[in-house]
PDB file of N, CA, C and O in Angstrom:
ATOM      1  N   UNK A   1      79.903-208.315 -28.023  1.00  0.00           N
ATOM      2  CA  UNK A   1      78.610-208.395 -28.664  1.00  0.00           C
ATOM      3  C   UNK A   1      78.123-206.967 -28.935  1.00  0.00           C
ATOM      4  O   UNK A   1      78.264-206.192 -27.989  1.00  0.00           O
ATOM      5  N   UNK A   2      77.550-206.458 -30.109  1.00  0.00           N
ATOM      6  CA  UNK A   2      76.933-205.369 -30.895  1.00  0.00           C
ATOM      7  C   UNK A   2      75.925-205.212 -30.772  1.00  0.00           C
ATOM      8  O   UNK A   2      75.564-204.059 -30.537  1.00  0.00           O
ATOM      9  N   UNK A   3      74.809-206.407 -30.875  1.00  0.00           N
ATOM     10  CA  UNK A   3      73.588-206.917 -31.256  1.00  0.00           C
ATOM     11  C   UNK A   3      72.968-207.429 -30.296  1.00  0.00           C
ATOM     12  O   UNK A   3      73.506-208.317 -29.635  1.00  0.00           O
ATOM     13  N   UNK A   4      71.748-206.998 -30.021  1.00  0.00           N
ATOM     14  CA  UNK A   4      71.117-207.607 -28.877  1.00  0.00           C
ATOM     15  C   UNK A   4      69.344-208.404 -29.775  1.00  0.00           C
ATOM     16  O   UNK A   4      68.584-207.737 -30.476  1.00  0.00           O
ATOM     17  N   UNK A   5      69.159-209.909 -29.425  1.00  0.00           N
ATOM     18  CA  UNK A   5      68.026-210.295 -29.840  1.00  0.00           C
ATOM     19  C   UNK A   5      66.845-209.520 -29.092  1.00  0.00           C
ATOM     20  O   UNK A   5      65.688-209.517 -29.511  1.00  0.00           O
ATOM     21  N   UNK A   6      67.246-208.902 -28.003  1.00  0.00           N
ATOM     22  CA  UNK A   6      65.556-208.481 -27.314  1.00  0.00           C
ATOM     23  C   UNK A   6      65.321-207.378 -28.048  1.00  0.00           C
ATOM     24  O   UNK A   6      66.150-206.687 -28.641  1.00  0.00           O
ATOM     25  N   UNK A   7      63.997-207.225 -27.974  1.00  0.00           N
ATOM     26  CA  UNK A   7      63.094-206.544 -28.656  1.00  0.00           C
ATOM     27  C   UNK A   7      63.636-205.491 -28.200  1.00  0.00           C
ATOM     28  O   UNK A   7      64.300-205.089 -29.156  1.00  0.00           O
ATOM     29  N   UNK A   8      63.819-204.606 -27.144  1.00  0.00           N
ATOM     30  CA  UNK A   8      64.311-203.438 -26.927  1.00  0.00           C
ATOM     31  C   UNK A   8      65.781-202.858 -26.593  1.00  0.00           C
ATOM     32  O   UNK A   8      66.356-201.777 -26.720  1.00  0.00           O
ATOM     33  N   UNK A   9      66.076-204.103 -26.116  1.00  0.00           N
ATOM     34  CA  UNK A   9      67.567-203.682 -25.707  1.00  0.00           C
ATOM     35  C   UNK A   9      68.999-203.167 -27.081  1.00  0.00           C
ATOM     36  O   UNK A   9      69.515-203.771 -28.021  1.00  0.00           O
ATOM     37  N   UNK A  10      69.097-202.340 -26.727  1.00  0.00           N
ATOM     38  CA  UNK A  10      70.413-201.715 -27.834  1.00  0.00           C
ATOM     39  C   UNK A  10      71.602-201.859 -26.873  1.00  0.00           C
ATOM     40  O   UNK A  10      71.517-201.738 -25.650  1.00  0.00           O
ATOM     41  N   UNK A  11      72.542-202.089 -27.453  1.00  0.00           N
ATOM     42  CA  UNK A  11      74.169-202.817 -27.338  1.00  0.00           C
ATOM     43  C   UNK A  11      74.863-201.498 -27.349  1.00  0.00           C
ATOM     44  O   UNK A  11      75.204-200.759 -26.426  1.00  0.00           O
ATOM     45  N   UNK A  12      74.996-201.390 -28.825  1.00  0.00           N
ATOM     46  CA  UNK A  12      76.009-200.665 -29.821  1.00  0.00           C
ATOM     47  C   UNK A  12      75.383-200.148 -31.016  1.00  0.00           C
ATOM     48  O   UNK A  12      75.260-199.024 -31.502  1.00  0.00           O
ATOM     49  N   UNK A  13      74.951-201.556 -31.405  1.00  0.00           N
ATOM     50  CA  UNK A  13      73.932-200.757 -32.553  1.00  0.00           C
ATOM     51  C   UNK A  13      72.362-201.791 -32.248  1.00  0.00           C
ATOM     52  O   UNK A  13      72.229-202.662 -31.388  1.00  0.00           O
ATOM     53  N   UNK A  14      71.298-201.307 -33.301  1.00  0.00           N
ATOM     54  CA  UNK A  14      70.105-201.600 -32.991  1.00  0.00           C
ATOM     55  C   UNK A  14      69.532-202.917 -32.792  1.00  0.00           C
ATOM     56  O   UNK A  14      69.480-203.554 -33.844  1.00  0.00           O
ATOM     57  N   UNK A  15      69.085-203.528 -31.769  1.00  0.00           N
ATOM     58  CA  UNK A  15      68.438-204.484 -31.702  1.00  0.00           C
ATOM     59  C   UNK A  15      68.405-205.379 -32.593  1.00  0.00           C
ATOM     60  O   UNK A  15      68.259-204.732 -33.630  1.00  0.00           O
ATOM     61  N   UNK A  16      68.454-206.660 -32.908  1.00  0.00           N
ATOM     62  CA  UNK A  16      68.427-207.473 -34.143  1.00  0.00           C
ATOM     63  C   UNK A  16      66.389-207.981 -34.363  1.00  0.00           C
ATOM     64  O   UNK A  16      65.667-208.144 -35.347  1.00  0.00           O
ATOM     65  N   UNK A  17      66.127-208.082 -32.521  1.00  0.00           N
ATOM     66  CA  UNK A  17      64.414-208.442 -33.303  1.00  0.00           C
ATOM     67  C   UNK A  17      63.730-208.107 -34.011  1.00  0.00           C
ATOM     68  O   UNK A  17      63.296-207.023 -33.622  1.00  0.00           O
ATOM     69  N   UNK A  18      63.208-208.448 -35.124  1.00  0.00           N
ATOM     70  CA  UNK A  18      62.465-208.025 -36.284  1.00  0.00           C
ATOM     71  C   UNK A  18      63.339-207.874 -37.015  1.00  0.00           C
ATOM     72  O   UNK A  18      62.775-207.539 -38.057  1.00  0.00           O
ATOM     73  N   UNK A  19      64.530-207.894 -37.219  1.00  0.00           N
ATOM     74  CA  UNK A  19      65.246-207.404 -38.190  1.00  0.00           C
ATOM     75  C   UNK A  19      64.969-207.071 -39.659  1.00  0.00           C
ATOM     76  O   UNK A  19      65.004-205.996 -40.258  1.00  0.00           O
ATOM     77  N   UNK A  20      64.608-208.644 -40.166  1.00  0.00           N
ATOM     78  CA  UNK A  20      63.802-209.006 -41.217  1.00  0.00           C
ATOM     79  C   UNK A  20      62.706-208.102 -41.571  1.00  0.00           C
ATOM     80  O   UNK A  20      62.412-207.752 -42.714  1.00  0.00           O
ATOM     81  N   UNK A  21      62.199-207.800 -40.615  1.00  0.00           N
ATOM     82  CA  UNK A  21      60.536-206.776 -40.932  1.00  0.00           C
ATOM     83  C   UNK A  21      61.588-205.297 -41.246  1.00  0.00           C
ATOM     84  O   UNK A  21      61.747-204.837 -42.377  1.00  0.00           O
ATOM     85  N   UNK A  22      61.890-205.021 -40.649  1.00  0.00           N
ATOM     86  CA  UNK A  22      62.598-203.696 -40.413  1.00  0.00           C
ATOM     87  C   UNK A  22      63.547-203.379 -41.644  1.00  0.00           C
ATOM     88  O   UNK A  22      64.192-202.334 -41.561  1.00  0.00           O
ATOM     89  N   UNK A  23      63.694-204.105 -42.692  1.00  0.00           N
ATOM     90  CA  UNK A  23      64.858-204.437 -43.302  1.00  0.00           C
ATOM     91  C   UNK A  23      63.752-204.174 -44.279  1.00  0.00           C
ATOM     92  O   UNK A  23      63.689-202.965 -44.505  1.00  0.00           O
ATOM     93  N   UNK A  24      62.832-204.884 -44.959  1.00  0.00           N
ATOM     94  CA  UNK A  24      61.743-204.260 -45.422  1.00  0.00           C
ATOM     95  C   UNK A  24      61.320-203.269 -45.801  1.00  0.00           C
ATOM     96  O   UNK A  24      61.099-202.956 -46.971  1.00  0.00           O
ATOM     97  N   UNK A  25      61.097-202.436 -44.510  1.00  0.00           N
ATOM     98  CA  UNK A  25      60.365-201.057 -44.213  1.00  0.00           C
ATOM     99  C   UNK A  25      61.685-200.218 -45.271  1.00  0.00           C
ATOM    100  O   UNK A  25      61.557-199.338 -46.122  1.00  0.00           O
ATOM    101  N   UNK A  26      63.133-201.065 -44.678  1.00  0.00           N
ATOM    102  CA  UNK A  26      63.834-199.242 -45.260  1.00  0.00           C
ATOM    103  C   UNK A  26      64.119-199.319 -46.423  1.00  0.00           C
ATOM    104  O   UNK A  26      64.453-198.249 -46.933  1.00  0.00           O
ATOM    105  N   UNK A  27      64.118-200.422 -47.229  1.00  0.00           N
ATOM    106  CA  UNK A  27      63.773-200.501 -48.406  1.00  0.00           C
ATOM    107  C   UNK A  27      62.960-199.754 -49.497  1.00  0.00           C
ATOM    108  O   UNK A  27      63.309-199.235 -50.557  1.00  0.00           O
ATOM    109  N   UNK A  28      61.715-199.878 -48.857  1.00  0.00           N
ATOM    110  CA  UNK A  28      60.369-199.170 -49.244  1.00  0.00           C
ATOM    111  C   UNK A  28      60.822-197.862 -48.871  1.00  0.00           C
ATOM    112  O   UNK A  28      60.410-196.933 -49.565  1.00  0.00           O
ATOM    113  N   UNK A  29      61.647-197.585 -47.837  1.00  0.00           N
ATOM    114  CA  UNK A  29      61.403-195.648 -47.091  1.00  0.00           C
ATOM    115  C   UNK A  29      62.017-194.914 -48.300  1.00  0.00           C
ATOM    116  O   UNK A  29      62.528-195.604 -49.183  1.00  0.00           O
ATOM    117  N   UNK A  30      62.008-193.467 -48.419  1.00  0.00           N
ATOM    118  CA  UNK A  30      62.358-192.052 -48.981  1.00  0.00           C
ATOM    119  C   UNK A  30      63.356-191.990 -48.655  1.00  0.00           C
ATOM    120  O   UNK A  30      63.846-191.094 -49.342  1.00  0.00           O
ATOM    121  N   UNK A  31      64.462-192.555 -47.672  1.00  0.00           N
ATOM    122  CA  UNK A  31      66.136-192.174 -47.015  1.00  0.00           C
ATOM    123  C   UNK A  31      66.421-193.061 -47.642  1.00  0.00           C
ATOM    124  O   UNK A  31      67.628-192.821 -47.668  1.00  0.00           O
ATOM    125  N   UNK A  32      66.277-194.336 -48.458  1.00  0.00           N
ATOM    126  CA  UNK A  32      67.347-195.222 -48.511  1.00  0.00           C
ATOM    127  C   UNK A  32      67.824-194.819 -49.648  1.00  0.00           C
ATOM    128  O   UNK A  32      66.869-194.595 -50.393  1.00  0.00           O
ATOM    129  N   UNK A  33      68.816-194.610 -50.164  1.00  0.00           N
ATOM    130  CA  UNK A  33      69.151-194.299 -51.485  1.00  0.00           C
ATOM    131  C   UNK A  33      69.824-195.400 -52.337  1.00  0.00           C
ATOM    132  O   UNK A  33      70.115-195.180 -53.513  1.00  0.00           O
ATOM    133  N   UNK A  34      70.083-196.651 -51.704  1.00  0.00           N
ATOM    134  CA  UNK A  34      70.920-197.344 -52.314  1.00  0.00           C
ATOM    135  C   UNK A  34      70.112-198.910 -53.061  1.00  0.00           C
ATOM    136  O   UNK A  34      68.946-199.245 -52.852  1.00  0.00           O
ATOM    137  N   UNK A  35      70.846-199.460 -53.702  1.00  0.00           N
ATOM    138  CA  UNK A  35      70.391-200.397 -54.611  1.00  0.00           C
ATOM    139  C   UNK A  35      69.210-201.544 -54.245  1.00  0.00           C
ATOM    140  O   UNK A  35      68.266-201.890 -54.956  1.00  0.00           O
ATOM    141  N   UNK A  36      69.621-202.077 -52.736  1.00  0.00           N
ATOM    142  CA  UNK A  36      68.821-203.069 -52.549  1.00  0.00           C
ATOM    143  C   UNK A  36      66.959-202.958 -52.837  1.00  0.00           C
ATOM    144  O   UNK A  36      66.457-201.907 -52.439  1.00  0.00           O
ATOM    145  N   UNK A  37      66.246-203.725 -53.324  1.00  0.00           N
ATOM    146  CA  UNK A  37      65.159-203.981 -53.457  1.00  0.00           C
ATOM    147  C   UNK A  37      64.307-204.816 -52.787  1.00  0.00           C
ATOM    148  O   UNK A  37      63.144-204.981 -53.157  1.00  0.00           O
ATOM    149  N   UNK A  38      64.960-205.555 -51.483  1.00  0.00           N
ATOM    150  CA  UNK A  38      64.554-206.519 -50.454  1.00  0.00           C
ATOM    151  C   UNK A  38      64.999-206.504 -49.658  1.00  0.00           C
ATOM    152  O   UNK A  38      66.161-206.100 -49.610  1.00  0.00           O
ATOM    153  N   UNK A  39      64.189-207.031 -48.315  1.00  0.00           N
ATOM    154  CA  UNK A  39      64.958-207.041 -47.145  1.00  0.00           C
ATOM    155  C   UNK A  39      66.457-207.782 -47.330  1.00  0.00           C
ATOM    156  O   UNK A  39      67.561-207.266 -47.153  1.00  0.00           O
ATOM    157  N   UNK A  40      66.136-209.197 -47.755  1.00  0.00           N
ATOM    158  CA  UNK A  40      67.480-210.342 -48.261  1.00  0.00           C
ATOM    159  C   UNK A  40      68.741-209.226 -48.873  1.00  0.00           C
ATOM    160  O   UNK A  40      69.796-209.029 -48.270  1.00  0.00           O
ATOM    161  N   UNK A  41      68.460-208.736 -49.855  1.00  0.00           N
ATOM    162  CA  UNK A  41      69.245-207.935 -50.453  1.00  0.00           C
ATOM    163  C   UNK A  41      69.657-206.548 -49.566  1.00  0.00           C
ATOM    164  O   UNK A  41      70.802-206.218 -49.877  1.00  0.00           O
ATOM    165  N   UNK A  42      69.121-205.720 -48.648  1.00  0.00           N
ATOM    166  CA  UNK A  42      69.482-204.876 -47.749  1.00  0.00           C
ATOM    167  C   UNK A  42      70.354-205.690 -46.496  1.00  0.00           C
ATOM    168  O   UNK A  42      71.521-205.408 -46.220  1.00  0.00           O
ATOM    169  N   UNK A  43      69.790-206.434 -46.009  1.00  0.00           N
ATOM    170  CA  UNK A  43      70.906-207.383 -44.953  1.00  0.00           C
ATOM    171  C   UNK A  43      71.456-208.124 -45.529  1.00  0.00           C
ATOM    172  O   UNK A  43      71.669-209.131 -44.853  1.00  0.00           O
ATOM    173  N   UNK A  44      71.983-208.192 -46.886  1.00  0.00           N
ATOM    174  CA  UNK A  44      73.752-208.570 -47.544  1.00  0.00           C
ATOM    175  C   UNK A  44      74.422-207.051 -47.224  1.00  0.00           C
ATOM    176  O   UNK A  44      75.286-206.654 -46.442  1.00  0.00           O
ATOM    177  N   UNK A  45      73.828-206.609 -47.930  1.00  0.00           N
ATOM    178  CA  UNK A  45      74.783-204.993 -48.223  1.00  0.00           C
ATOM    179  C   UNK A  45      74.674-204.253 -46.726  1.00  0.00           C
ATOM    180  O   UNK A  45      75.591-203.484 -46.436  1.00  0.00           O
ATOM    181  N   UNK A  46      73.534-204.462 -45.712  1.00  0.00           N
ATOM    182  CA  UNK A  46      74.308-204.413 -44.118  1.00  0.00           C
ATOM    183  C   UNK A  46      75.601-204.770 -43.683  1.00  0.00           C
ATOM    184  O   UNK A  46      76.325-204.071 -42.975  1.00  0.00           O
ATOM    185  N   UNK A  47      75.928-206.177 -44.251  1.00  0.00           N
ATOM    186  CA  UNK A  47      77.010-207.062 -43.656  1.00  0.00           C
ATOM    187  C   UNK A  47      77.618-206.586 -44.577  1.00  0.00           C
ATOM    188  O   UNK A  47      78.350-205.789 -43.989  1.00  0.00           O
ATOM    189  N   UNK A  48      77.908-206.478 -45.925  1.00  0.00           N
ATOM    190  CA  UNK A  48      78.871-205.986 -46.589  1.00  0.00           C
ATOM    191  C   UNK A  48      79.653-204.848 -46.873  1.00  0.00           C
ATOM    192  O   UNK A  48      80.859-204.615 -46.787  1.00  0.00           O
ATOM    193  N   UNK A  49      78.331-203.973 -47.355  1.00  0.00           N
ATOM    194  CA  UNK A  49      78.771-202.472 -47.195  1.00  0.00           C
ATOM    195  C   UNK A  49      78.156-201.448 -46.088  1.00  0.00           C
ATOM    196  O   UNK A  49      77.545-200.420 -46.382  1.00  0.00           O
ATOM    197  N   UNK A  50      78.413-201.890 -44.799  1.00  0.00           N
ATOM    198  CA  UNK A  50      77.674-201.250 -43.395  1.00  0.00           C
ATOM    199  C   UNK A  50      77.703-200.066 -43.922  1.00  0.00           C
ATOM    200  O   UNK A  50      76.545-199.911 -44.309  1.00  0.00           O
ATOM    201  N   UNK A  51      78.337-199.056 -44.206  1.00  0.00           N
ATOM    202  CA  UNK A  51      78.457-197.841 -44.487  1.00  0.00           C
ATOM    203  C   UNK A  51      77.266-196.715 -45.160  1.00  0.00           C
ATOM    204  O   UNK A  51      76.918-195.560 -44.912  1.00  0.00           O
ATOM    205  N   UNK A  52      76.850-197.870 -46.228  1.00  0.00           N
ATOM    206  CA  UNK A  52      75.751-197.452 -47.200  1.00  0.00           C
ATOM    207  C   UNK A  52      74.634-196.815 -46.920  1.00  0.00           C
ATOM    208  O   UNK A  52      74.089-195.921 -47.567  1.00  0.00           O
ATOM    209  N   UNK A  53      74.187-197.505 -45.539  1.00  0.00           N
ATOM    210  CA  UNK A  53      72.656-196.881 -44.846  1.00  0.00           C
ATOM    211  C   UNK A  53      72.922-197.483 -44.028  1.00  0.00           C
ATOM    212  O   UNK A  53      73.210-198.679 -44.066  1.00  0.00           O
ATOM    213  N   UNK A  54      72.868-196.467 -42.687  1.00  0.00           N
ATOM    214  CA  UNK A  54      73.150-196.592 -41.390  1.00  0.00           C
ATOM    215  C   UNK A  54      71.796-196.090 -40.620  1.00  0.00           C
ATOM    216  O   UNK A  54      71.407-194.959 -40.909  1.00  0.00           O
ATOM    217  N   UNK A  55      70.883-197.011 -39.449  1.00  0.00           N
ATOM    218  CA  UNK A  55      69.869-197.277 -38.541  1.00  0.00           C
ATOM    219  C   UNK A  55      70.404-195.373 -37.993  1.00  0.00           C
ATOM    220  O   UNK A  55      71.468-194.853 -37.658  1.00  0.00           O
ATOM    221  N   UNK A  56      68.732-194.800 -38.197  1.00  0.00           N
ATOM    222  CA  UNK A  56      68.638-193.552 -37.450  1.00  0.00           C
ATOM    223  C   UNK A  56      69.079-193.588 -36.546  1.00  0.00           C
ATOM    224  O   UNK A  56      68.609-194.420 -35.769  1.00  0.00           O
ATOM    225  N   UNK A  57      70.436-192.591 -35.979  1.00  0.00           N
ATOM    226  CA  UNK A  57      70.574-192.710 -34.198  1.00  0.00           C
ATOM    227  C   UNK A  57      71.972-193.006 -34.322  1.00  0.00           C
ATOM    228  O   UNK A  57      72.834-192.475 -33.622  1.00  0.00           O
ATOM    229  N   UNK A  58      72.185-193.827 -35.186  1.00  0.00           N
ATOM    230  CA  UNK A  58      73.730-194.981 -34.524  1.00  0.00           C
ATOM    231  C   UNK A  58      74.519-194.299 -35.348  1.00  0.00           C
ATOM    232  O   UNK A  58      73.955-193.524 -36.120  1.00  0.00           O
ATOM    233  N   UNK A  59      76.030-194.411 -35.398  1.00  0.00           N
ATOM    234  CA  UNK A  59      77.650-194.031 -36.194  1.00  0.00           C
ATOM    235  C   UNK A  59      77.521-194.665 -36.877  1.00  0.00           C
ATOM    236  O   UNK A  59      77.346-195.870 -36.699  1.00  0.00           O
ATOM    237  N   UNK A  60      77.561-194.038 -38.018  1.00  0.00           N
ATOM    238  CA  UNK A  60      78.443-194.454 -39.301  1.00  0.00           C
ATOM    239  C   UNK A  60      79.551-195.199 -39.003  1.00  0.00           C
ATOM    240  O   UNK A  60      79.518-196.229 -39.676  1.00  0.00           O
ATOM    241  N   UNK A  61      80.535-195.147 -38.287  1.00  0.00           N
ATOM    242  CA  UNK A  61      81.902-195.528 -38.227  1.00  0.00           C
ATOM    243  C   UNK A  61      81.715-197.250 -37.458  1.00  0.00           C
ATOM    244  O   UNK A  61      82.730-197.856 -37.115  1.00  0.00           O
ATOM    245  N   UNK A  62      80.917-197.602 -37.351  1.00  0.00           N
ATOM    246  CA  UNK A  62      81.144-198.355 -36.100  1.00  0.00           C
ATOM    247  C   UNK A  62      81.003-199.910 -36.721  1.00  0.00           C
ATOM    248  O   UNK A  62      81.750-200.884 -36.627  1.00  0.00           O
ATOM    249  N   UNK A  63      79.797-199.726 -37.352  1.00  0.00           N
ATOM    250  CA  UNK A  63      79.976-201.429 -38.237  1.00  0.00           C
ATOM    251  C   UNK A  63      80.782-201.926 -38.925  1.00  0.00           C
ATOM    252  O   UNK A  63      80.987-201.526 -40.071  1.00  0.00           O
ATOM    253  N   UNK A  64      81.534-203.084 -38.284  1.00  0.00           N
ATOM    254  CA  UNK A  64      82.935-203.421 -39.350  1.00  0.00           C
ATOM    255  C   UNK A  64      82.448-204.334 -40.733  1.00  0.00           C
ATOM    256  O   UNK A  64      81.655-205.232 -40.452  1.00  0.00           O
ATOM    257  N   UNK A  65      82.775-204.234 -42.003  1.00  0.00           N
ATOM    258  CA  UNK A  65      83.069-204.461 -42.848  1.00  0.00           C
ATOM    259  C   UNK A  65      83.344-206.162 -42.859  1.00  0.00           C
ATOM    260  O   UNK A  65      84.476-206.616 -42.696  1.00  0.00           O
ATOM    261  N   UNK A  66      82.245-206.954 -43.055  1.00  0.00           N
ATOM    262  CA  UNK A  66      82.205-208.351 -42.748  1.00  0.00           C
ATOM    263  C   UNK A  66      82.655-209.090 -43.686  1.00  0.00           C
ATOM    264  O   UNK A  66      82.957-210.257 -43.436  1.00  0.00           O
ATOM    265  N   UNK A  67      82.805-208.510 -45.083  1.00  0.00           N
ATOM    266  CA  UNK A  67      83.413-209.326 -46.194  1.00  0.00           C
ATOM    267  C   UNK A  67      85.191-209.581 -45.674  1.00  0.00           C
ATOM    268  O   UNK A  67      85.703-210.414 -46.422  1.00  0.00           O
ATOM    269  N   UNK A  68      85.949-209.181 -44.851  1.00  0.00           N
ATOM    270  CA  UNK A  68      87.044-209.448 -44.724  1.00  0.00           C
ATOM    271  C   UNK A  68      87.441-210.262 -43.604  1.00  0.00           C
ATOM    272  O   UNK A  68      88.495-210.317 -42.971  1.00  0.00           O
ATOM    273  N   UNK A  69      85.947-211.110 -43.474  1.00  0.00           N
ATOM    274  CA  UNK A  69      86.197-212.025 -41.854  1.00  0.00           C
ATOM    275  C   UNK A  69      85.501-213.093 -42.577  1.00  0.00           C
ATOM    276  O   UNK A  69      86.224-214.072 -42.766  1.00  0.00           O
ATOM    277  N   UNK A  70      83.964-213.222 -43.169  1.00  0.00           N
ATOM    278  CA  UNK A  70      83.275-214.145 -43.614  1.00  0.00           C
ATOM    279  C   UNK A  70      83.342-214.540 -44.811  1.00  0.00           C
ATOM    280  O   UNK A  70      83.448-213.691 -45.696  1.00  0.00           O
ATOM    281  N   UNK A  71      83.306-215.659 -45.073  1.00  0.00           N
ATOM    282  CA  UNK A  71      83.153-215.968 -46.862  1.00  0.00           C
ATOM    283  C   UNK A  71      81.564-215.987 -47.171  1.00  0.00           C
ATOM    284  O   UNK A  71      80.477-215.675 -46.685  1.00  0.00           O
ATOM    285  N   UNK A  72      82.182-216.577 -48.332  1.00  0.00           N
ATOM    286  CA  UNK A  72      80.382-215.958 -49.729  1.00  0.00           C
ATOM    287  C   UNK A  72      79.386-216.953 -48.267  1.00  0.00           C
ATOM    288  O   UNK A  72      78.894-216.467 -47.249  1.00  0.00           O
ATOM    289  N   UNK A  73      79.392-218.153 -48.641  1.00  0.00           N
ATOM    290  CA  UNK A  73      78.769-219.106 -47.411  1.00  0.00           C
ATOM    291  C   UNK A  73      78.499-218.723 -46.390  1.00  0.00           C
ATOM    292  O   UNK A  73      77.380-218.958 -45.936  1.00  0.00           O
ATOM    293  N   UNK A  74      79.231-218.156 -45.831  1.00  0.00           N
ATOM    294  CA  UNK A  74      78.873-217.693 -44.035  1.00  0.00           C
ATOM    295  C   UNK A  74      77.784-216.252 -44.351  1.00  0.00           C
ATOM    296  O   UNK A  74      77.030-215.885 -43.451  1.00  0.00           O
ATOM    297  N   UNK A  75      77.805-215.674 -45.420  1.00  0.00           N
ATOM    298  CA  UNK A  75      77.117-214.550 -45.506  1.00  0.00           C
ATOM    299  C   UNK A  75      75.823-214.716 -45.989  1.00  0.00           C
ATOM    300  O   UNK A  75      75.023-213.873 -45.582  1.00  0.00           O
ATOM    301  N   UNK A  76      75.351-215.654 -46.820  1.00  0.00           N
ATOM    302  CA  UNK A  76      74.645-216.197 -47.048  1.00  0.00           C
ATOM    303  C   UNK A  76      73.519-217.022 -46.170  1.00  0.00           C
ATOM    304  O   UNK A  76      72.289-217.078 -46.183  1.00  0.00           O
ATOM    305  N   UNK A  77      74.805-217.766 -45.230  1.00  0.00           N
ATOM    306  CA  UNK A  77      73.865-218.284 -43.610  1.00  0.00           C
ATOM    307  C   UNK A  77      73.564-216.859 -43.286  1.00  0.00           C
ATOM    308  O   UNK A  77      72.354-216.771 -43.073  1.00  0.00           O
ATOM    309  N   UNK A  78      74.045-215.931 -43.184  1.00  0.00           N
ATOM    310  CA  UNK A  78      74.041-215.496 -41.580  1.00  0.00           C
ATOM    311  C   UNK A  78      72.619-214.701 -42.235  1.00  0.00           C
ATOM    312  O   UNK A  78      71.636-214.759 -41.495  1.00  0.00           O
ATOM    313  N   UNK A  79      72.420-213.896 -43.689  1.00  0.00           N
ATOM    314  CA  UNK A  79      71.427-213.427 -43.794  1.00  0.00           C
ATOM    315  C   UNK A  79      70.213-214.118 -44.075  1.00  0.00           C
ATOM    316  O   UNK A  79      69.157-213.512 -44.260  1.00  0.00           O
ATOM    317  N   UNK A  80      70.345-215.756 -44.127  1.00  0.00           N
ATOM    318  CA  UNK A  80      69.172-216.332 -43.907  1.00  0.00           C
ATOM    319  C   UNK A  80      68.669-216.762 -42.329  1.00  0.00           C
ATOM    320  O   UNK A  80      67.587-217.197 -41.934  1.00  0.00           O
ATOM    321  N   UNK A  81      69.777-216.486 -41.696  1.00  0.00           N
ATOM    322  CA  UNK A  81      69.371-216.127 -40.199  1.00  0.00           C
ATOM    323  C   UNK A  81      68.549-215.218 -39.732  1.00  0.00           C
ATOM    324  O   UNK A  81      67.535-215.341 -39.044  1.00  0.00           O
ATOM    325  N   UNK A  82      69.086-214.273 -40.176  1.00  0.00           N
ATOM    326  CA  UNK A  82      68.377-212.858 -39.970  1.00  0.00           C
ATOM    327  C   UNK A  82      67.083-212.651 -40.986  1.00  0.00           C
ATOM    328  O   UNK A  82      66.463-211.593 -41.097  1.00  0.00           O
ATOM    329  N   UNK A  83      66.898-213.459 -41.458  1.00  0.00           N
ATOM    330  CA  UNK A  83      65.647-213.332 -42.108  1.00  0.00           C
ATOM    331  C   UNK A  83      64.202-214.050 -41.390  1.00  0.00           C
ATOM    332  O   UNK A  83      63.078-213.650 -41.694  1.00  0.00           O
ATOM    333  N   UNK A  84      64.431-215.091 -40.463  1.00  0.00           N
ATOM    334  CA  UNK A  84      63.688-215.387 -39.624  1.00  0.00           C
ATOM    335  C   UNK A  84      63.245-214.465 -38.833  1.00  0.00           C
ATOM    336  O   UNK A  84      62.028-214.380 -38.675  1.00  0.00           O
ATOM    337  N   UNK A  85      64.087-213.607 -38.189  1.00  0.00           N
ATOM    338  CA  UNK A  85      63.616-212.590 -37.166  1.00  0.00           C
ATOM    339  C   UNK A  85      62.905-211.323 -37.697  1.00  0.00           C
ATOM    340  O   UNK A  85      63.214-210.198 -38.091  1.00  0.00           O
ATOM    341  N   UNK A  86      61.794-212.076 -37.509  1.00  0.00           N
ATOM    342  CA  UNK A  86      59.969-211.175 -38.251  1.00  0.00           C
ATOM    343  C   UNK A  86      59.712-210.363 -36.965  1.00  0.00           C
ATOM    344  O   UNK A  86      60.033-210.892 -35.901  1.00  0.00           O
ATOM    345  N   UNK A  87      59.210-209.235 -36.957  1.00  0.00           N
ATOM    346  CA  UNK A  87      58.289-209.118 -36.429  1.00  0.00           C
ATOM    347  C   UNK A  87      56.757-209.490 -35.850  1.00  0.00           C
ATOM    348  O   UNK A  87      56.160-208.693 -35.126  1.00  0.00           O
TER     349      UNK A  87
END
């Protein structure tokens, strides 16, 4: 496990609570440089292209590349999963 649901606890990489809110914020921030325009659309390209924008603090290297384990469907669940977890 990578991901921890509690609000504070870090694994490996950052906490999943709030995700959704947080996913938001870096959207809107001055660092993100890349395409997404929504949280929905930033946690695809999390799971897809981890690489793109990586959580202050954590490796670049470390998030694996989920398009070569999950199909279109499972990616689709998993970021309407993660869209529940509001702040």
């Amino acid at each position: 496990m990578c991901h921890s649901l509690a609000r504070y606890e870090v694994i490996v990489g950052p906490s999943l609570w709030g995700v959704a809110t947080r996913a938001g914020r870096v959207v809107r921030s001055q660092n993100y440089r890349s395409g997404a325009t929504s949280a929905e659309q930033y946690l695809r390209e999390a799971i897809t292209k981890p690489s793109v924008y990586v959580s202050p603090g954590f490796a670049h290297t470390v998030m694996p590349d989920w398009l070569t384990v999950l199909d279109e469907q499972q990616i689709q669940d998993l970021v309407a999963y993660l869209m529940t977890l509001q702040e």
